[in-house]
N, C-alpha and C positions, 0 to 999 in steps of 0.2 A: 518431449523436450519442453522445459518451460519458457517462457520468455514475460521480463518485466520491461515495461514501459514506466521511465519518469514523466510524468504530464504535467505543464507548466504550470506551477503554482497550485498543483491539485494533488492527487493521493499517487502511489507507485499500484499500473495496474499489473497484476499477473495472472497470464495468463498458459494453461498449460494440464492437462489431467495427470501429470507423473509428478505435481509437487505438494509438497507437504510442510506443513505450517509448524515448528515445534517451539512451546518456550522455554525459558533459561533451564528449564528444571528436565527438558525432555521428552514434556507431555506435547502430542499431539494437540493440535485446536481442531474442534468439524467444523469443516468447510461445507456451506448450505450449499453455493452454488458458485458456478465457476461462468465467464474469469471473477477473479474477486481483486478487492481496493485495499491497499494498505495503510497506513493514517503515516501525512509528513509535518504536517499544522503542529501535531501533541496534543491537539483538544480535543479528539474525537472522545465521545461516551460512551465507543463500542471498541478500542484499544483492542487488537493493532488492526482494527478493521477501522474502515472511512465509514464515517454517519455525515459527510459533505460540510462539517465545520467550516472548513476550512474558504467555503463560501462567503460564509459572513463575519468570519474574525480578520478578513485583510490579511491572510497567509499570502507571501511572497515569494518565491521560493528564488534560489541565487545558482542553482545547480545549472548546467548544460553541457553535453556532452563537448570536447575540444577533436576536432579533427588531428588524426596522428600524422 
């Protein structure tokens, strides 16, 4: 099972060994190591993986879960 965590003002972490990464096109990404970081900034240099930009650009992030 996978499970992602939104982390306040930082990357989406996921975490999980049955997920798989694909882009628009369908290709696989290899995944080095697990859990791995997803980029929420848009600056990261290593797209759609986090390289922690989002440290020093003042990323805010506005999301949080609403209780139902």
């Amino acid at each position: 099972m996978a499970n992602i965590k939104v982390r306040q003002n930082g990357p989406y972490l996921v975490e999980g060994e049955d997920v798989t990464l694909v882009d628009w096109n369908g290709n696989a990404y290899q995944i080095a190591k697990r859990p791995f970081v997803l980029c929420r900034c848009g600056a990261s240099a290593t797209k759609p993986f986090c390289d922690s930009t989002h440290r020093t650009n003042g990323f805010q992030a506005a999301e949080a879960a609403k209780g139902a």
